[in-house]
Every structure is written in structure tokens, then in C-alpha cells.
N, C-alpha and C positions, 0 to 999 in steps of 0.2 A: 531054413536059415535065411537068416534078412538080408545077405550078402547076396546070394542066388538069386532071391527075387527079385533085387533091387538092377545086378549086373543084366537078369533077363527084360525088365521094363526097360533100361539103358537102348538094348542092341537093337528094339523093336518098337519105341519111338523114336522120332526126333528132335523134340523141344522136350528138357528136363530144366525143371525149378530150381532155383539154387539161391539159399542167406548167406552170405559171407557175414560174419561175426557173431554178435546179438544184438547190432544197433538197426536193422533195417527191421520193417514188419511184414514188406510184402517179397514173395519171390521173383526173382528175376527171370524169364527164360533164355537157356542158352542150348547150344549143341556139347553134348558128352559122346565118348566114343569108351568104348572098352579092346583092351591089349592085354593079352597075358592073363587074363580076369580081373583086372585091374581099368579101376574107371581114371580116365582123362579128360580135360576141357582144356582151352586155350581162350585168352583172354582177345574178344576183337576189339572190344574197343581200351583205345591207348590213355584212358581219365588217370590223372591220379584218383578219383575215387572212384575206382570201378571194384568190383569186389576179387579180383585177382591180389591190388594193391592192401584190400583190407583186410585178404588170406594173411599177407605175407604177415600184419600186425599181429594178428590175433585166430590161430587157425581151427580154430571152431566154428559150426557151423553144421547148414543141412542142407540136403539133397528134398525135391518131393518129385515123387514117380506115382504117376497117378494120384491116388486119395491115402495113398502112402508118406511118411515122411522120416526120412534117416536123420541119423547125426552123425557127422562127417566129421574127419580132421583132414586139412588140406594142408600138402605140403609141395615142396619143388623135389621132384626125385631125384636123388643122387645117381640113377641110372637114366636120365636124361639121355644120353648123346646114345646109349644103344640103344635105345626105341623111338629116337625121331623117326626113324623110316617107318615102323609098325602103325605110329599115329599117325603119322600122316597119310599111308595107304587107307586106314581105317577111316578118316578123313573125306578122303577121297571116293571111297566105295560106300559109305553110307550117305552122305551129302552130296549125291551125282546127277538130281534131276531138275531140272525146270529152273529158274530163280538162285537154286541153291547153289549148282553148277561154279556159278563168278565165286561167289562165298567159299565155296570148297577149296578155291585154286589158291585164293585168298591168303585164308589161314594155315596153310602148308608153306607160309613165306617165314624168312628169319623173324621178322618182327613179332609174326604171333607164335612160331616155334619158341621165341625164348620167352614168354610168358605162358607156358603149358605149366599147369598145375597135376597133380593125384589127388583123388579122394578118397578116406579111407573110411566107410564105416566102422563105426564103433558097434559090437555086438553086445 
């Protein structure tokens, strides 16, 4: 299933590819974590055009994990406030060494908590 292999490339890198929309060409790399079996990102940086902002226009889109590539639909979960804590520990414990450490502390603050997005592959 594309979902499995996708959740397992997730928990066992660090840097995952990500297009927000259909207007960019190239991927962006960011940190994803998975909670529940369900994949997460949070936006660090605060651009109006950062592809968090261009989720929220238009929520299609794709993931690439390795020489793989999904198509996602992103959205802002309605179950937000009962898994800040899950994403954030996950956060926390994937993103815990060297460089990453300041990053990790980082994005567990309110500002990047309230831009945490879901991603859902489409099967």
C-alpha cells in the first residue's frame, strides 16, 4: 500500500520533498513527522508564500520520499488541539541532534504549532 511505504520513508528520514499546489516545479525540503499513522509538517517559515499558505488555497499537492512521489491533499485537522502534544514529542524525538536540536525546540512553539498542516495521500 502507498500509504505504508510512504508513513515508513517518513519515520526513517529526515528531509521529505513537498509541492504545495500545481504552481511550483521544484520540491521544497522540509521536516514531516508521523502520529497515529498519519503524516504532519509545520510551517517554519512565517512568508505569505510559503507552501503552508498555498495548502490552505488550493490543497493538492505532493509529497516525494526518496524516488517515490505521492499526491497528497493537505488540510488543517480538526483534531488539532488533541495531538499538539503527540507532534510535538514526535518533533522532539526525531529532530534531537546536532544543528537540529535549536530547530526542534523551535517548531514545538505556538507560532509553528498553529501552522501544522496533515497530509493525506490519495490511493
Amino acid at each position: 500500500m502507498n500509504k505504508d511505504t510512504a508513513l515508513d520513508y517518513i519515520q526513517n528520514n529526515t528531509i521529505i520533498g513537498i509541492k504545495a499546489g500545481n504552481q511550483r516545479p521544484e520540491f521544497l525540503e522540509i521536516w514531516m513527522v508521523v502520529v497515529q499513522n498519519r503524516i504532519f509538517a509545520r510551517s517554519w517559515g512565517l512568508a505569505r508564500r510559503s507552501w503552508y499558505n498555498t495548502f490552505l488555497e488550493n490543497s493538492a499537492g505532493e509529497i516525494l520520499c526518496g524516488e517515490t512521489t505521492y499526491a497528497i491533499k493537505a488540510l488543517v485537522p480538526e483534531d488539532i488541539s488533541d495531538l499538539t502534544e503527540e507532534i510535538n514529542q514526535a518533533y522532539l524525538t526525531k529532530y534531537n541532534t546536532g544543528h537540529n536540536i535549536k530547530y526542534s525546540q523551535g517548531i514545538v512553539q505556538e507560532k509553528h504549532i498553529a501552522r501544522t498542516m496533515e497530509f493525506i495521500i490519495w490511493d
